[in-house]
C-alpha positions as CSV (number, residue, x, y, z in Angstrom):
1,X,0.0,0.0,0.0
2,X,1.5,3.6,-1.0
3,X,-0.1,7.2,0.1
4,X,0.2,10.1,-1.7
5,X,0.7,13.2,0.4
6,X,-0.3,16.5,-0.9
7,X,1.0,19.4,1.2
8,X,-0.7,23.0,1.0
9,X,0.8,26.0,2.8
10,X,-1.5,28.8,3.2
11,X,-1.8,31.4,5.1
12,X,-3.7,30.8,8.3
13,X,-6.9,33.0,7.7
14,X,-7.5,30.8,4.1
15,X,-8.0,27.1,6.3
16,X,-11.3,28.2,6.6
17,X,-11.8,28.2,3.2
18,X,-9.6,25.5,2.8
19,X,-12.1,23.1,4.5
20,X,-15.1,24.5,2.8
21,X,-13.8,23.6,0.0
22,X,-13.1,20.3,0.7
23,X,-16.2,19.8,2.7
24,X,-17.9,21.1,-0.8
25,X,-16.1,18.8,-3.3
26,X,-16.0,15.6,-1.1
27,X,-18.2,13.8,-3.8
28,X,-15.2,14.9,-6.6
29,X,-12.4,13.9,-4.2
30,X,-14.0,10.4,-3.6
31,X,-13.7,9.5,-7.5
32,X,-10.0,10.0,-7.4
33,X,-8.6,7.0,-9.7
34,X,-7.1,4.2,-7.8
35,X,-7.4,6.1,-4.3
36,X,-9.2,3.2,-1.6
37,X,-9.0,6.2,1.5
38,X,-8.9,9.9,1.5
39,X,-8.3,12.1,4.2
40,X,-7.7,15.9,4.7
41,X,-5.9,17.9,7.1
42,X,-5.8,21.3,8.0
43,X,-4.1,23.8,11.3
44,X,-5.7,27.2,11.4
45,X,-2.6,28.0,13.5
46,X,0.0,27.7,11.0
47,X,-1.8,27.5,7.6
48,X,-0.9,24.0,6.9
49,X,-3.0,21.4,5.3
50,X,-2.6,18.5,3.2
51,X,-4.5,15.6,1.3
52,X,-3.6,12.0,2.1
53,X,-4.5,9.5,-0.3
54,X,-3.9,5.8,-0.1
55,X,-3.8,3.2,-3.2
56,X,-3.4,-0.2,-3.0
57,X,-0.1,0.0,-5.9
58,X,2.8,2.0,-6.7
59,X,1.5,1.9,-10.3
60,X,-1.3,3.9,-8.9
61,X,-0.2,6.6,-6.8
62,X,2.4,6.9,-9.5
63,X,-0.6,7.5,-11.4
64,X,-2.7,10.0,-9.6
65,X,-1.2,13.5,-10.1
66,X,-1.1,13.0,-13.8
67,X,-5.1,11.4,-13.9
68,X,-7.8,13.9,-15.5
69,X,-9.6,13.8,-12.2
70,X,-6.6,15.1,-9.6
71,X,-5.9,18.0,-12.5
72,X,-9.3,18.9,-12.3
73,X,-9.7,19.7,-8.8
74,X,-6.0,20.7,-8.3
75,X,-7.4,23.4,-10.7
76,X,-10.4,24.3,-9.3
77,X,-10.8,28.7,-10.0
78,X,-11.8,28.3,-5.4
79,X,-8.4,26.1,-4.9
80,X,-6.1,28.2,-7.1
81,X,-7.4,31.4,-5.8
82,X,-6.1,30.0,-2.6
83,X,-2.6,28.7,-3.5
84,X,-2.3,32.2,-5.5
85,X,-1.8,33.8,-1.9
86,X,-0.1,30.7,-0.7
87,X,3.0,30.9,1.2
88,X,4.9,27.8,-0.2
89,X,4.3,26.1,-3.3
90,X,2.3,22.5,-3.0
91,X,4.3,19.8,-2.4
92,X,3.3,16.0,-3.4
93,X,5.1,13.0,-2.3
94,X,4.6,9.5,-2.4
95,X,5.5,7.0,1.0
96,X,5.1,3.4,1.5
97,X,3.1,2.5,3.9
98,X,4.5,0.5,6.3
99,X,1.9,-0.4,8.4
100,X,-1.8,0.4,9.5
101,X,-4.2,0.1,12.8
C-alpha cells in the first residue's frame, strides 16, 4: 500500500476556506482513480494542510497527479485562488506504507 501526500501552505486565515472547499467537493475527491481512502488535514494556526490519499499499488499513486480527475480539482478557480496567496508552493510525495491500525 502507498499514500500520496499533498501538502498545501496557506496562510492561516484561508484554512477556513480550505475546508469549505473540501467539505464542498467531497463527492469529486472520492472519484479520485485508484485512491481506496482519503483524508484531509488542516491547522488554522500555521496555515498547513494536506490531502492524504492511499492506493493499493505504486503503479497507482504513481498515477494519480497525472489522472484527468486530480488536474481537475487541483485546478479548481476556489483552490487556485487560494494557493495564489499561498506561502509555499504545494508539495506531493509519495510513501510506503509500512503499516496500518
Amino acid at each position: 500500500m502507498y499514500a500520496g501526500i499533498t501538502i498545501f501552505h496557506l496562510r492561516p486565515e484561508d484554512i477556513g476556506e480550505f475546508d469549505r472547499l473540501v467539505a464542498d467537493r467531497l463527492a469529486e475527491f472520492k472519484q479520485l482513480p485508484g485512491a481506496t481512502r482519503l483524508l484531509f488535514l488542516s491547522d488554522a494556526a500555521t496555515g498547513k494542510a494536506a490531502a492524504l490519499a492511499l492506493y493499493e499499488t505504486e503503479a497507482e499513486v504513481s498515477a494519480a497527479p497525472v489522472s484527468a480527475s486530480y488536474q481537475r480539482l487541483l485546478n479548481l478557480p476556489e483552490l487556485q485562488a487560494l494557493l495564489a496567496r499561498a506561502t509555499e508552493p504545494v508539495k506531493r510525495e509519495t510513501l510506503r506504507v509500512v503499516a496500518q491500525l
